[in-house]
Structure formats: structure tokens, C-alpha cells
ROBAMI-146758 format. One line per 10 residues: number of its first residue (from 1); for each residue x, y, z of C-alpha. Coordinates in Angstrom, 2 decimals, always signed. Layout:
N
NUM = X,Y,Z; ...
% end
This chain:
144
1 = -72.25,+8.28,+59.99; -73.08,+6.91,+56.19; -70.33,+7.70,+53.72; -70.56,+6.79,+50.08; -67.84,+6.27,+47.10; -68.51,+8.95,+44.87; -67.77,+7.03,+41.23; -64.98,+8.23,+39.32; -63.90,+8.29,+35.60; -61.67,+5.40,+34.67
11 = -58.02,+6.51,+35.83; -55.93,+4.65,+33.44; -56.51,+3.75,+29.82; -57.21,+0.51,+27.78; -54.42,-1.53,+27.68; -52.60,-3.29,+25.12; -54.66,-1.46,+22.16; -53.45,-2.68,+18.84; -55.22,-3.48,+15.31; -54.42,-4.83,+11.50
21 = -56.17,-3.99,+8.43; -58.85,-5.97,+7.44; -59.28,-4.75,+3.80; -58.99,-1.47,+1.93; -61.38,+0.24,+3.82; -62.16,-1.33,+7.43; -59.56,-1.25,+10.38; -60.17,-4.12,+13.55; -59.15,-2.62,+16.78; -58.81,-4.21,+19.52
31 = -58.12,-4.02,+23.31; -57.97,-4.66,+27.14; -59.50,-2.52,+30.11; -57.65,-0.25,+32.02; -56.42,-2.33,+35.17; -58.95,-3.11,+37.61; -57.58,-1.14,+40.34; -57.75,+2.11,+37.57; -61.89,+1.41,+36.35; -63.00,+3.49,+39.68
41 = -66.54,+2.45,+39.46; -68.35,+0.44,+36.46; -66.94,+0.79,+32.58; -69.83,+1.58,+31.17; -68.13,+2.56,+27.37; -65.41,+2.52,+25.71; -64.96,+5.03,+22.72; -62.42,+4.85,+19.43; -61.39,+7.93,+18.57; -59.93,+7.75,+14.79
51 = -58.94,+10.18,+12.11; -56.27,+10.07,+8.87; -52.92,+10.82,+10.02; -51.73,+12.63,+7.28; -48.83,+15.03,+8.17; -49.02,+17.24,+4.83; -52.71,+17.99,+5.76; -53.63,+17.45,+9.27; -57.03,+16.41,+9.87; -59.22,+18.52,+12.09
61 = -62.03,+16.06,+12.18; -62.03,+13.17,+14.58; -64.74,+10.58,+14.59; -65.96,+8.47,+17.33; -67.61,+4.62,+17.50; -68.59,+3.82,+20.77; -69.20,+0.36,+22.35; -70.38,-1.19,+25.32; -68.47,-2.55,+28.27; -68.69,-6.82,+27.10
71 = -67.09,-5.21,+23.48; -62.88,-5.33,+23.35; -62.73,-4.76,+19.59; -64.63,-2.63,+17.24; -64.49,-2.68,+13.08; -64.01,+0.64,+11.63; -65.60,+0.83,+8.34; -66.48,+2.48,+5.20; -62.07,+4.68,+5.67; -60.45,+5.83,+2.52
81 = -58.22,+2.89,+0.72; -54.71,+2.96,+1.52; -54.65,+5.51,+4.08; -53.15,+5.84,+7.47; -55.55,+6.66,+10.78; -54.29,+7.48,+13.94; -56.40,+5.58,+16.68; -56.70,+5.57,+20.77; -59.33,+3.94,+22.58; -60.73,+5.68,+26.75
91 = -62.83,+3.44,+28.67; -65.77,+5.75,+30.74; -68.11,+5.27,+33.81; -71.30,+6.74,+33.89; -69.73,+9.97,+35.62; -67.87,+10.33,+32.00; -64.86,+9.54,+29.97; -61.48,+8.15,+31.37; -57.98,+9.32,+30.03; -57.65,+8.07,+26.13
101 = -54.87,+5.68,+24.95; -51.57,+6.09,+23.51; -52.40,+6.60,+19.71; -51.58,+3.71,+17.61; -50.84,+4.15,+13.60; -52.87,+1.60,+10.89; -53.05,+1.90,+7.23; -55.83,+0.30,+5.28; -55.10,-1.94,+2.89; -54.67,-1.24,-1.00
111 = -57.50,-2.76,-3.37; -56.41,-6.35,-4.64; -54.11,-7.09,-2.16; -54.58,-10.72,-1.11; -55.29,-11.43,+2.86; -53.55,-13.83,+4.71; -56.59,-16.03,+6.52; -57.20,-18.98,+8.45; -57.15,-20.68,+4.71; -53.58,-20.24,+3.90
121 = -52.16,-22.84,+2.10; -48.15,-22.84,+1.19; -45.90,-25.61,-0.03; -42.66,-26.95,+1.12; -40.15,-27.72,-1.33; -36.68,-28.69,+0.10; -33.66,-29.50,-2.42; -29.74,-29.97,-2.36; -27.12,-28.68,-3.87; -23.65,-30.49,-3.80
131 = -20.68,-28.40,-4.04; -18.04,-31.76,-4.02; -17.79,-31.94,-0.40; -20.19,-29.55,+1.38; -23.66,-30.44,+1.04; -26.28,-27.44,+1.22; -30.09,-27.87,+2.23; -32.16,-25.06,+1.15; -36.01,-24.61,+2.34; -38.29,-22.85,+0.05
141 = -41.79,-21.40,+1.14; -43.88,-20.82,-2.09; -46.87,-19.59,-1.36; -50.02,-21.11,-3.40
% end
């Protein structure tokens, strides 16, 4: 007697889904697969499902990027400035779509803000001030 595994949809979400504002109108998501044991066949996908989390007008429209297996982290672009979205990520096999993340909360950034990069500079400045017998050392960041 032959028997085949019938592949399954994923039976556990992406893990460890997270994300930061890149500017006033992108969002970078990013995450991990479900645990191996959980994928129940090959992931195939994985699918963000985004839309503004607004709780004076609730939004009825949720949009989708999808991505292949190899992709962890997806940009979401062209999102109103200064908003917040409400994003989960599902991983799916080719029999369809596994069960979708916990939803995460990110806010785009405002226009002007300065980013934080890999070319931060800052300056150390360390003084004293005497008070007779107690000396005090004070460390100031300034950022540049």
C-alpha cells in the first residue's frame, strides 16, 4: 500500500514580525517563518496584510503585498504621512494561506523629520562641577 502526505497550509504564523518607519510614507516590515515543524509542506508566499488603524474611522479596505518564500521583509510604500497602519504577515503553501500574525501597530514618519542612519555622528562633551567637596561628572550627548 502507497500512502502520500497530503500538503497542508502553514499551521502557525511568521514569527517575530516587527517594523520601523522608514520615512513619511514607506513602512519596512520584517519577519521569521512560522517554526519548521508548523510550514506543513513548502512556504511558497508570504502576504502583508496592511491598512490605517484609525479608531474614529475604521478602515474597511485592506491591502495586500505579497512576496516569495527567500523574502523576510517587504517595504510598504507610497502610505499617507504620519499615519498609523495596522500590519500582520501569513506564510502559505501552494494548498493556500496559513493563519495570519498577531497585528503589529507603525506610524509613518512626519515630513522633515531627520532619520537616524548608519551615518550618525554625535559628540561627547564631559565637564565638572565642584560643589567644595563633592565633585560631579556630567556626560552630555549633543547630537551633530
Amino acid at each position: 500500500m502507497i500512502s502520500f502526505i497530503q500538503p497542508l497550509v502553514p499551521g502557525a504564523p511568521p514569527q517575530e514580525v516587527h517594523g520601523l518607519a522608514v520615512d513619511s510614507k514607506s513602512l519596512r516590515i520584517v519577519w521569521r517563518p512560522p517554526p519548521r515543524d508548523k510550514h506543513h509542506g513548502t512556504i511558497t508566499y508570504y502576504k502583508v496584510i496592511y491598512s490605517e488603524d484609525n479608531s474614529k474611522k475604521p478602515s474597511k479596505k485592506l491591502n495586500e503585498v505579497n512576496v516569495t518564500a527567500k523574502e523576510h521583509s517587504v517595504i510598504l510604500k507610497n502610505l499617507n504621512k504620519w499615519t498609523d497602519y495596522r500590519i500582520s504577515v501569513l506564510a502559505g503553501t501552494k494548498v493556500g494561506d496559513g493563519p495570519a500574525s498577531e497585528s503589529i501597530i507603525l506610524r509613518t514618519d512626519e515630513d522633515g523629520k531627520p532619520k537616524l542612519g548608519p551615518n550618525l555622528s554625535f559628540t561627547v562633551n564631559t565637564f565638572s562641577v565642584f560643589n567644595f567637596s563633592n565633585a560631579y561628572s556630567m556626560l552630555c550627548i549633543l547630537h551633530e
